[in-house]
PDB file of N, CA, C, O and CB in Angstrom:
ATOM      1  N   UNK A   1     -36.556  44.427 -40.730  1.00  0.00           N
ATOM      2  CA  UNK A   1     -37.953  44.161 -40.450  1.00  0.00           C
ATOM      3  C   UNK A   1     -38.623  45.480 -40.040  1.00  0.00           C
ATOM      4  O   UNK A   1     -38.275  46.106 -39.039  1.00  0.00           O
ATOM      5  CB  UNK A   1     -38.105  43.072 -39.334  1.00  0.00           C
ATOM      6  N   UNK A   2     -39.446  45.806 -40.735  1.00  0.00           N
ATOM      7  CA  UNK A   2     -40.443  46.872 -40.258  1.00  0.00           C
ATOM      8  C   UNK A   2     -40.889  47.154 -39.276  1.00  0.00           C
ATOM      9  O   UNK A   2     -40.533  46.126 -38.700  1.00  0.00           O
ATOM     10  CB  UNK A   2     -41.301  46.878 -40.632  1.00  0.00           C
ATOM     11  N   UNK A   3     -41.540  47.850 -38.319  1.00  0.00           N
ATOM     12  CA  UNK A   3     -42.456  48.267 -37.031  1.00  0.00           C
ATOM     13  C   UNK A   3     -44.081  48.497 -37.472  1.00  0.00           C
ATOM     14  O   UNK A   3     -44.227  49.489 -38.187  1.00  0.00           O
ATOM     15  CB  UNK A   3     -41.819  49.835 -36.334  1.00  0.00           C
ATOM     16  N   UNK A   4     -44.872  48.022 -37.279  1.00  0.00           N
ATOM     17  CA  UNK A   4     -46.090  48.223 -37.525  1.00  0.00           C
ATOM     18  C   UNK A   4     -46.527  48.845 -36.405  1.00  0.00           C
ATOM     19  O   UNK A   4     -47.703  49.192 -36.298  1.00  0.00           O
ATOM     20  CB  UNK A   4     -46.765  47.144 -37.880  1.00  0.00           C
ATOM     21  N   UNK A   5     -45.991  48.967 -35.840  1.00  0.00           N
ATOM     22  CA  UNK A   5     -47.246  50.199 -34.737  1.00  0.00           C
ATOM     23  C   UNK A   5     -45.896  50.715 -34.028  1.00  0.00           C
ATOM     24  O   UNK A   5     -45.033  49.991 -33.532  1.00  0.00           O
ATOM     25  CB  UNK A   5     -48.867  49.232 -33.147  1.00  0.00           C
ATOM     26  N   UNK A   6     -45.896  52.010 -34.080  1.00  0.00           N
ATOM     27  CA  UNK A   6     -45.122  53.027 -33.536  1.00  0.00           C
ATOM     28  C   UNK A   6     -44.831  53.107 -31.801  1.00  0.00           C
ATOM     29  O   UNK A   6     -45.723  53.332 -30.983  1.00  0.00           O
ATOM     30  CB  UNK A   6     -45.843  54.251 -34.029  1.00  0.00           C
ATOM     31  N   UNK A   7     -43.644  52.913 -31.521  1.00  0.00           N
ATOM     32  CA  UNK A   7     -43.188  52.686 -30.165  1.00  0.00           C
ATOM     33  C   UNK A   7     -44.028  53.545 -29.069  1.00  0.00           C
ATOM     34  O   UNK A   7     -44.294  53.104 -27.950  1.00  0.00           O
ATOM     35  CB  UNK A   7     -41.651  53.048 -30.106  1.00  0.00           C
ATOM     36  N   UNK A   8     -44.399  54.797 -29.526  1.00  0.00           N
ATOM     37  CA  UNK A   8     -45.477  55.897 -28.793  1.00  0.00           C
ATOM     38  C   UNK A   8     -46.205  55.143 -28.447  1.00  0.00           C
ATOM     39  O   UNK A   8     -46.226  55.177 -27.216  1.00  0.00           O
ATOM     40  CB  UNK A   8     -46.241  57.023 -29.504  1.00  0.00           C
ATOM     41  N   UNK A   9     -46.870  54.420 -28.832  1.00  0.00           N
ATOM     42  CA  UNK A   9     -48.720  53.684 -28.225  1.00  0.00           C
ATOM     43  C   UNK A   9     -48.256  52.879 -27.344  1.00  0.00           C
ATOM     44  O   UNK A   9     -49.064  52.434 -26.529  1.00  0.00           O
ATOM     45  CB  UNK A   9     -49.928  52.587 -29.424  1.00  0.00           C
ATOM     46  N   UNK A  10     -47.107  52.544 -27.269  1.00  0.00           N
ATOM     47  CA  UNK A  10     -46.797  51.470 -25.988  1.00  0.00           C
ATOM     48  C   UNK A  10     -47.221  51.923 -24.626  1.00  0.00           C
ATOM     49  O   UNK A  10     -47.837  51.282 -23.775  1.00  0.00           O
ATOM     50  CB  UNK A  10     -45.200  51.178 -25.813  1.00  0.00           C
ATOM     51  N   UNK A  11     -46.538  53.793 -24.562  1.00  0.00           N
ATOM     52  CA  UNK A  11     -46.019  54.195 -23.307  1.00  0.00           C
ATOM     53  C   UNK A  11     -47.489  54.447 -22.743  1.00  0.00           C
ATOM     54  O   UNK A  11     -48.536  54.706 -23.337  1.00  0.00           O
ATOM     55  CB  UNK A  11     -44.877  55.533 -23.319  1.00  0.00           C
ATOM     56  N   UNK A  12     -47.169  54.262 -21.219  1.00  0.00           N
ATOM     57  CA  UNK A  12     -48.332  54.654 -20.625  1.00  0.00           C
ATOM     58  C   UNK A  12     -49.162  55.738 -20.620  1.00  0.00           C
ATOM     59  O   UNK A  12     -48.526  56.790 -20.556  1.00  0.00           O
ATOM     60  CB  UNK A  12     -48.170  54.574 -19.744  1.00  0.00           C
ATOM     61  N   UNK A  13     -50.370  55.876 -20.666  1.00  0.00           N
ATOM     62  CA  UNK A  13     -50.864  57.110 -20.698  1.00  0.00           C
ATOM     63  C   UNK A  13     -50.218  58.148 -19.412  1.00  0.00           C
ATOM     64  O   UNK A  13     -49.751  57.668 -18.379  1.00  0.00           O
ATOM     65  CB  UNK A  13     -52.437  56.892 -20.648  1.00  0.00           C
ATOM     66  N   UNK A  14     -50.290  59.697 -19.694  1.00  0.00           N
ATOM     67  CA  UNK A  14     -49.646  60.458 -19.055  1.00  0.00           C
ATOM     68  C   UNK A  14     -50.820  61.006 -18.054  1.00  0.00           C
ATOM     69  O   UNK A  14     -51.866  61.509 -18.461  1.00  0.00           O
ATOM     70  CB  UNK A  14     -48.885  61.408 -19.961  1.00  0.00           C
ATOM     71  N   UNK A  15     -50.471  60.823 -16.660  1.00  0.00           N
ATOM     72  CA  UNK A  15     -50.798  61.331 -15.622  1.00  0.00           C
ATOM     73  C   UNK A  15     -51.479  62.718 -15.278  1.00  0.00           C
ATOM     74  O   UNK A  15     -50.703  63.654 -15.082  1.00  0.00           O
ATOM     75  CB  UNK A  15     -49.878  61.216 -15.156  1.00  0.00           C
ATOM     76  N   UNK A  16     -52.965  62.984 -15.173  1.00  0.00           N
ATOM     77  CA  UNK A  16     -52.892  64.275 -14.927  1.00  0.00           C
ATOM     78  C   UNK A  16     -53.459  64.555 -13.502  1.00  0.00           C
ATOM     79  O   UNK A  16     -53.521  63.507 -12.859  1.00  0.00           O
ATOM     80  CB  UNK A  16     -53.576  64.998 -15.997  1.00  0.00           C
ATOM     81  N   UNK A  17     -53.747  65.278 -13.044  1.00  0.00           N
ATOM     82  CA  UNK A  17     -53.296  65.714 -11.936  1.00  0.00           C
ATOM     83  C   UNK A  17     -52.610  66.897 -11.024  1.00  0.00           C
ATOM     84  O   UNK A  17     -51.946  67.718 -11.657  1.00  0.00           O
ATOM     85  CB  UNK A  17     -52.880  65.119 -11.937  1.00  0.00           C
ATOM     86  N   UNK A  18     -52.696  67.056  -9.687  1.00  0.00           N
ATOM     87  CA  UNK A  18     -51.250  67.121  -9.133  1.00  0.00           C
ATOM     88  C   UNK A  18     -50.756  66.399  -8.169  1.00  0.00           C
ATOM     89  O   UNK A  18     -51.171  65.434  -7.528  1.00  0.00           O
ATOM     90  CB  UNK A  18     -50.965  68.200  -8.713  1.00  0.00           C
ATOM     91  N   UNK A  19     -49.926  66.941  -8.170  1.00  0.00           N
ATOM     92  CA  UNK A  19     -49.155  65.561  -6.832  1.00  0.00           C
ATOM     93  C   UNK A  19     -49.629  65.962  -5.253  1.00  0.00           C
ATOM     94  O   UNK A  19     -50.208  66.990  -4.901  1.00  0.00           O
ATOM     95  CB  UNK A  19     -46.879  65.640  -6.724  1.00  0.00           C
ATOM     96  N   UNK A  20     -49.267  65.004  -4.552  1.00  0.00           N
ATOM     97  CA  UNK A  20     -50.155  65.415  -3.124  1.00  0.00           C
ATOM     98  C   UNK A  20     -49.615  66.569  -2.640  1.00  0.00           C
ATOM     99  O   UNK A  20     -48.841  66.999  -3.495  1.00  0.00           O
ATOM    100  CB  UNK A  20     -50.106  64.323  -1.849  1.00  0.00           C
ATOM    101  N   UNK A  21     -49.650  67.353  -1.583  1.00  0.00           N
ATOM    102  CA  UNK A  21     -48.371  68.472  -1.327  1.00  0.00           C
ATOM    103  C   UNK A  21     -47.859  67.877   0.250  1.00  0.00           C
ATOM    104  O   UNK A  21     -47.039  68.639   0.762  1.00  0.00           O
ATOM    105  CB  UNK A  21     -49.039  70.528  -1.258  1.00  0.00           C
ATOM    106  N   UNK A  22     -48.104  66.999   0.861  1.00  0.00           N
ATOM    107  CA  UNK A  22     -47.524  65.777   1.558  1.00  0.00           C
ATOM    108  C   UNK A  22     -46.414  65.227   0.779  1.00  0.00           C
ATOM    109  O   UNK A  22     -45.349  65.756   1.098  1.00  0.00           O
ATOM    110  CB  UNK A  22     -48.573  64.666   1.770  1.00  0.00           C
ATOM    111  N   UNK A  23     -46.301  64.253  -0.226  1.00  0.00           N
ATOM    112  CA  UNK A  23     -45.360  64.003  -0.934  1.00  0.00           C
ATOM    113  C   UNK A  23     -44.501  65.258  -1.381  1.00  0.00           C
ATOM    114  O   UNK A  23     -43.322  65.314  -1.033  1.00  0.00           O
ATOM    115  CB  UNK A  23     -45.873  63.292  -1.909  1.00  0.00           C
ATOM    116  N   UNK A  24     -45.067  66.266  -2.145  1.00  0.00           N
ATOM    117  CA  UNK A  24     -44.001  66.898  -2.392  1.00  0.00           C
ATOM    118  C   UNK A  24     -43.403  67.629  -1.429  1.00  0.00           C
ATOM    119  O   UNK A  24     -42.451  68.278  -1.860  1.00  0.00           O
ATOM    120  CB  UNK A  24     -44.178  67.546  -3.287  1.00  0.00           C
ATOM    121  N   UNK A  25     -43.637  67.762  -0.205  1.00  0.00           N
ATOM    122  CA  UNK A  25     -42.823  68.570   0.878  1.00  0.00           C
ATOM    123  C   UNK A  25     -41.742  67.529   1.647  1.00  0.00           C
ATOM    124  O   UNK A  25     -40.830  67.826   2.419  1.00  0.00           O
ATOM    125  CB  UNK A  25     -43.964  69.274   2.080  1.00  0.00           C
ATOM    126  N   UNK A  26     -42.168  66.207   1.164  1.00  0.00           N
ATOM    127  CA  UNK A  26     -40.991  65.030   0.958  1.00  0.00           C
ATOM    128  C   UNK A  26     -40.472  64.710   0.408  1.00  0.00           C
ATOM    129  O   UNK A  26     -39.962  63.600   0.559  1.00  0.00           O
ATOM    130  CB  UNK A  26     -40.943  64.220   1.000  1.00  0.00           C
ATOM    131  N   UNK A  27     -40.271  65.420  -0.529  1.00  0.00           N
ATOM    132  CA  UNK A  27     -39.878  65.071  -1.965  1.00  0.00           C
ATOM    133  C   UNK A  27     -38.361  66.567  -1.550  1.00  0.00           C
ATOM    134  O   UNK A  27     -37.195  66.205  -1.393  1.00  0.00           O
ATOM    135  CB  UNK A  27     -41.642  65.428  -3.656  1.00  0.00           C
ATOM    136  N   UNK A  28     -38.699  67.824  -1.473  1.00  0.00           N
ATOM    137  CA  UNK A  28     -38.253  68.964  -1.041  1.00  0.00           C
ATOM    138  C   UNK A  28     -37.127  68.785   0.028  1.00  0.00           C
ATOM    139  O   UNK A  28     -35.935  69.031  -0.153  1.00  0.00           O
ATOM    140  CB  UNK A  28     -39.363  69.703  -0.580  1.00  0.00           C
ATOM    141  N   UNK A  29     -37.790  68.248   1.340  1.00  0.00           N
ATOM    142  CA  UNK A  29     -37.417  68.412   2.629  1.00  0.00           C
ATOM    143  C   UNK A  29     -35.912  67.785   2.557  1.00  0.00           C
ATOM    144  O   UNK A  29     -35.176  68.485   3.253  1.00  0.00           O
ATOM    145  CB  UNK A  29     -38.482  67.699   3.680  1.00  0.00           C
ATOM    146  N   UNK A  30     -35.136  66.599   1.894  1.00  0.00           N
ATOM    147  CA  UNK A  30     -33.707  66.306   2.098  1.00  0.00           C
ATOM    148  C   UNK A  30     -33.294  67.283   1.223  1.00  0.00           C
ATOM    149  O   UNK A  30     -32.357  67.738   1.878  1.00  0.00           O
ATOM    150  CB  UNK A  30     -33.151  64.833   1.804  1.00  0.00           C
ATOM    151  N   UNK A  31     -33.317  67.797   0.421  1.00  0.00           N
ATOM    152  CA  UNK A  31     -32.489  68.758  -0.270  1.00  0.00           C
ATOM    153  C   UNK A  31     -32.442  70.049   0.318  1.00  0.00           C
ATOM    154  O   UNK A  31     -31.401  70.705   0.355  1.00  0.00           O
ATOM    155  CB  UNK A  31     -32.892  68.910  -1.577  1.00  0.00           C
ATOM    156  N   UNK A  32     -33.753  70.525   0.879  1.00  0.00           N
ATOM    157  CA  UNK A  32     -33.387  71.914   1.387  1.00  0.00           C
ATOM    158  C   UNK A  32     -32.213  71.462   2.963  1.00  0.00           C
ATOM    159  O   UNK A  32     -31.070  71.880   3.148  1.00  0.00           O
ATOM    160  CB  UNK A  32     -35.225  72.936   1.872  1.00  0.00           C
ATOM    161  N   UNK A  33     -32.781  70.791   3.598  1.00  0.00           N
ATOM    162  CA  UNK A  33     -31.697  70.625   4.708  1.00  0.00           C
ATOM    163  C   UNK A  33     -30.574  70.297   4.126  1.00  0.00           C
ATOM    164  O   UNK A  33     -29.688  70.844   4.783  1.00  0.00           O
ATOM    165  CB  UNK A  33     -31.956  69.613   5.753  1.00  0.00           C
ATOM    166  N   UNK A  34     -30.065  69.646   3.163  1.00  0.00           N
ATOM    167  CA  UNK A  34     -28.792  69.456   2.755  1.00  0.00           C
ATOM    168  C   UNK A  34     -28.291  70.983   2.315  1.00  0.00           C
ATOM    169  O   UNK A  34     -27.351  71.564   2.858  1.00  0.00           O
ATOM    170  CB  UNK A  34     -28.752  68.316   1.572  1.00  0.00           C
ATOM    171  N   UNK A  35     -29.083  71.513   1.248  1.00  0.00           N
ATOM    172  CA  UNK A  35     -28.492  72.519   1.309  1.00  0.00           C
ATOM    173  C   UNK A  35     -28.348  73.991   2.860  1.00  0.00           C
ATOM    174  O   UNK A  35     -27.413  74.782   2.984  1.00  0.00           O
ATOM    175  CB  UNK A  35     -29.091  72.824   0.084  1.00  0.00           C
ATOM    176  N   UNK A  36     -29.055  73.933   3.378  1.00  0.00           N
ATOM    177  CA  UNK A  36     -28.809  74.337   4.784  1.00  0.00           C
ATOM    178  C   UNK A  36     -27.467  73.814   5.480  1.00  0.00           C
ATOM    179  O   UNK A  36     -26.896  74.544   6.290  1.00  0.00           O
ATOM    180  CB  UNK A  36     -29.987  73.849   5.598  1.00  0.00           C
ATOM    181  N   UNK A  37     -27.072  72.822   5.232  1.00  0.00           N
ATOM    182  CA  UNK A  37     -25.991  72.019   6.052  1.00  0.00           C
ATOM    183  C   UNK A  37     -24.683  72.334   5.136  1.00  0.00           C
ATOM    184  O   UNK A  37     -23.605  72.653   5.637  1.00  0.00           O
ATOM    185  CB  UNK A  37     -26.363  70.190   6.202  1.00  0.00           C
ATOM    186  N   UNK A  38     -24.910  72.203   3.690  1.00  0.00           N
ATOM    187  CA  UNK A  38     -23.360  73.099   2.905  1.00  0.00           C
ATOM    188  C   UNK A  38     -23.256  74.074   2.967  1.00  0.00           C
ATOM    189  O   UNK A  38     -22.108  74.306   3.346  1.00  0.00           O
ATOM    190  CB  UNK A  38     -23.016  73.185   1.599  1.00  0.00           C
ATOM    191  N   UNK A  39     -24.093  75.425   2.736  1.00  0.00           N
ATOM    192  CA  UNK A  39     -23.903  76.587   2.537  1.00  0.00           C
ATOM    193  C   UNK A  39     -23.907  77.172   4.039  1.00  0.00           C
ATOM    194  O   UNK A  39     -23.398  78.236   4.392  1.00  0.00           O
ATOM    195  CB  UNK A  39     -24.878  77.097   1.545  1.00  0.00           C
ATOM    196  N   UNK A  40     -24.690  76.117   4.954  1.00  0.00           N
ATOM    197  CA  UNK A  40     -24.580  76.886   6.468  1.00  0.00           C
ATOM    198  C   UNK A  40     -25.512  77.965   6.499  1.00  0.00           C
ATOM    199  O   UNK A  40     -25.134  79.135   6.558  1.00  0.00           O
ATOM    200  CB  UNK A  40     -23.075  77.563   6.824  1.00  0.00           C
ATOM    201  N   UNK A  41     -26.947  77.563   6.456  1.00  0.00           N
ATOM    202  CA  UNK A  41     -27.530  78.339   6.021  1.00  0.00           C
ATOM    203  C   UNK A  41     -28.496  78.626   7.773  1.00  0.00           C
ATOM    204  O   UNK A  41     -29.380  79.474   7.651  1.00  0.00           O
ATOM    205  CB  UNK A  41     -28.203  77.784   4.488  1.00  0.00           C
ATOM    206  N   UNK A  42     -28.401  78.167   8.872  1.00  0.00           N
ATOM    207  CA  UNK A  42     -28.874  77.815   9.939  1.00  0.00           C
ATOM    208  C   UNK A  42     -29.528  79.877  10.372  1.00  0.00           C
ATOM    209  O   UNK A  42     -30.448  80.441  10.965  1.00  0.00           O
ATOM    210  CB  UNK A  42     -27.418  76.787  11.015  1.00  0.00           C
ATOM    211  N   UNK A  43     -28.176  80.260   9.512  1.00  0.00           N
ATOM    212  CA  UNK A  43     -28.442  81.804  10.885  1.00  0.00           C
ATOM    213  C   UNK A  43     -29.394  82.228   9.814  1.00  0.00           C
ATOM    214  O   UNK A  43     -30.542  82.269  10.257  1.00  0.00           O
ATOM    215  CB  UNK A  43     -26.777  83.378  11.454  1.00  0.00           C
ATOM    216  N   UNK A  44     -29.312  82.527   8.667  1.00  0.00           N
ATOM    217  CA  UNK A  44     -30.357  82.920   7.664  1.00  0.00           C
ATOM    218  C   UNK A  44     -31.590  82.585   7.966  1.00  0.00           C
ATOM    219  O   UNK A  44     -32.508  83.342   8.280  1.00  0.00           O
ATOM    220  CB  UNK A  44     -30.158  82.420   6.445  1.00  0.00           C
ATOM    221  N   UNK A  45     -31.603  81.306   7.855  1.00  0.00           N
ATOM    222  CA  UNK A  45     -33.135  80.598   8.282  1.00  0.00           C
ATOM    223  C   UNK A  45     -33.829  81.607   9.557  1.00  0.00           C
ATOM    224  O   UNK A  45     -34.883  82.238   9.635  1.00  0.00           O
ATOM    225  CB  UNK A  45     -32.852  78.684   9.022  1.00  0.00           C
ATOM    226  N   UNK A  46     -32.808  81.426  10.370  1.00  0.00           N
ATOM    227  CA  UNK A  46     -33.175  82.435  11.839  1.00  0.00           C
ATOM    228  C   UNK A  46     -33.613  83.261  11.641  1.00  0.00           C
ATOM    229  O   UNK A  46     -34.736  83.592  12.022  1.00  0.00           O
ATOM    230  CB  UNK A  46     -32.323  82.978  12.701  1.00  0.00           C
ATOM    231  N   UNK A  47     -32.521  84.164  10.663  1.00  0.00           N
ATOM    232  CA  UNK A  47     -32.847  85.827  10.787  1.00  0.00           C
ATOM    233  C   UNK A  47     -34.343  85.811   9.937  1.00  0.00           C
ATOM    234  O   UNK A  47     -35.159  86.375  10.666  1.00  0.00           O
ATOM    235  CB  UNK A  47     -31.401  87.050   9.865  1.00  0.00           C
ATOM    236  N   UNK A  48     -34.760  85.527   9.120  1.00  0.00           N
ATOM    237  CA  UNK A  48     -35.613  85.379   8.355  1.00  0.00           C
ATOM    238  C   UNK A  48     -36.897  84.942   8.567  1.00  0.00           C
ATOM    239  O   UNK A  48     -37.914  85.265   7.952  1.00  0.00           O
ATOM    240  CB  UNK A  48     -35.191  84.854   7.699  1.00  0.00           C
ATOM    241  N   UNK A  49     -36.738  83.986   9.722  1.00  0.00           N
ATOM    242  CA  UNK A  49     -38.262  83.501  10.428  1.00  0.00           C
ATOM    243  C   UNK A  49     -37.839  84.770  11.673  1.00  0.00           C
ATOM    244  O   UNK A  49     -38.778  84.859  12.465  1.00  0.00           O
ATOM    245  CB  UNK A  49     -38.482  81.260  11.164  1.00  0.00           C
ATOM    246  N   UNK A  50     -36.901  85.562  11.959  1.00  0.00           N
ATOM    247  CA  UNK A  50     -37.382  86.266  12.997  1.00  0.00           C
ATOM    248  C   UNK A  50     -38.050  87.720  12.414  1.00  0.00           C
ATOM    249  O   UNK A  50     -38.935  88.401  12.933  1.00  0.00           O
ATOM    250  CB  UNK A  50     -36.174  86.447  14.037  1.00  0.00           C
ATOM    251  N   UNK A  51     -37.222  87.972  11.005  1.00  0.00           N
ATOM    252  CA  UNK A  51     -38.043  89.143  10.284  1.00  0.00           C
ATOM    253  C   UNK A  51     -39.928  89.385  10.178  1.00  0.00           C
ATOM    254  O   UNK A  51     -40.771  90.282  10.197  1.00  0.00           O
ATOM    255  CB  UNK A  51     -37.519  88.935   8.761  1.00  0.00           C
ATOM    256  N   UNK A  52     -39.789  87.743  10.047  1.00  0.00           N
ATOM    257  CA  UNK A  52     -41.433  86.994   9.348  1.00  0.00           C
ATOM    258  C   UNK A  52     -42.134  87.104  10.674  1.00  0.00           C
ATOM    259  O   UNK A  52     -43.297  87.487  10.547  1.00  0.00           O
ATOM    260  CB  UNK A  52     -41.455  84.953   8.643  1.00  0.00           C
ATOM    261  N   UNK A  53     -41.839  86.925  11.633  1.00  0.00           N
ATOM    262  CA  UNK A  53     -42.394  87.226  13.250  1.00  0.00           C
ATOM    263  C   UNK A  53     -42.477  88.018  13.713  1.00  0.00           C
ATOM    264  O   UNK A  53     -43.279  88.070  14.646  1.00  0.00           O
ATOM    265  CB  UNK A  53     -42.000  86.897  14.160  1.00  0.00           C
ATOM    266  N   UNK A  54     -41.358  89.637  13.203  1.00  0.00           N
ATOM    267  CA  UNK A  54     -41.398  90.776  13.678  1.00  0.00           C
ATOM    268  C   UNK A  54     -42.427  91.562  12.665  1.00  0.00           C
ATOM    269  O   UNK A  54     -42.748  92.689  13.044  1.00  0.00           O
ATOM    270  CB  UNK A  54     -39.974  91.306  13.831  1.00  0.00           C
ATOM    271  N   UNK A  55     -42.989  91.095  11.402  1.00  0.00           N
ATOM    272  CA  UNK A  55     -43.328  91.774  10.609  1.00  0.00           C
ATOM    273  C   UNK A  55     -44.835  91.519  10.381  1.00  0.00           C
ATOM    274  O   UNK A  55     -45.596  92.057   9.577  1.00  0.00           O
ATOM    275  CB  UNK A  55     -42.498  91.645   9.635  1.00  0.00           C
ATOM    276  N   UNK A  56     -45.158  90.168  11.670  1.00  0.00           N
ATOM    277  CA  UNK A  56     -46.414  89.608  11.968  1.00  0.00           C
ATOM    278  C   UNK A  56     -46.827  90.402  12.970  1.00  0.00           C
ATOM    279  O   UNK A  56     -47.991  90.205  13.318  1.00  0.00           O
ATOM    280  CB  UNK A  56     -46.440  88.200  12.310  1.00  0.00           C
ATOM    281  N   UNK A  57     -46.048  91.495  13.717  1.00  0.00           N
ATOM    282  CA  UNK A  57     -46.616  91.799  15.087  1.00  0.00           C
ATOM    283  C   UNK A  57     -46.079  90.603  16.253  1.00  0.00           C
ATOM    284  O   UNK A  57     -46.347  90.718  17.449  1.00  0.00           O
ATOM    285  CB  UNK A  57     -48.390  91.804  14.933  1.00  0.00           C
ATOM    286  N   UNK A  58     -45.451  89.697  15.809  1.00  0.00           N
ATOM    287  CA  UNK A  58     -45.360  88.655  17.379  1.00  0.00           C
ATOM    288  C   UNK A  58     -44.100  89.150  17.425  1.00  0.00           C
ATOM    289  O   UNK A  58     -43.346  88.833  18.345  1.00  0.00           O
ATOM    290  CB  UNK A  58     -45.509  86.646  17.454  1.00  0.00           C
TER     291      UNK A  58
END
């Protein structure tokens, strides 16, 4: 049996936009702490917000 109208026209039209940056910093936030928690990334984080603080003047 044939298809008379092509499975494409079904799908929903595509979204434009962007996404909130609320959602996406929830979207982010379990993966970066996970990866913080395998690689042990705790002192990095440190040294790095203390570079970003020394390099602010505070």
């Amino acid at each position: 049996m044939a298809r008379t109208a092509p499975w494409r026209t079904v799908r929903r039209p595509r979204r434009t936009g962007r996404r909130h940056p609320v959602v996406a910093t929830l979207m982010a936030l379990p993966l970066a702490a996970l990866l913080l928690v395998v690689f042990d990334g705790w002192e990095t984080v440190a040294t790095q917000a203390s570079s970003v603080g020394a390099m602010l003047g505070r």
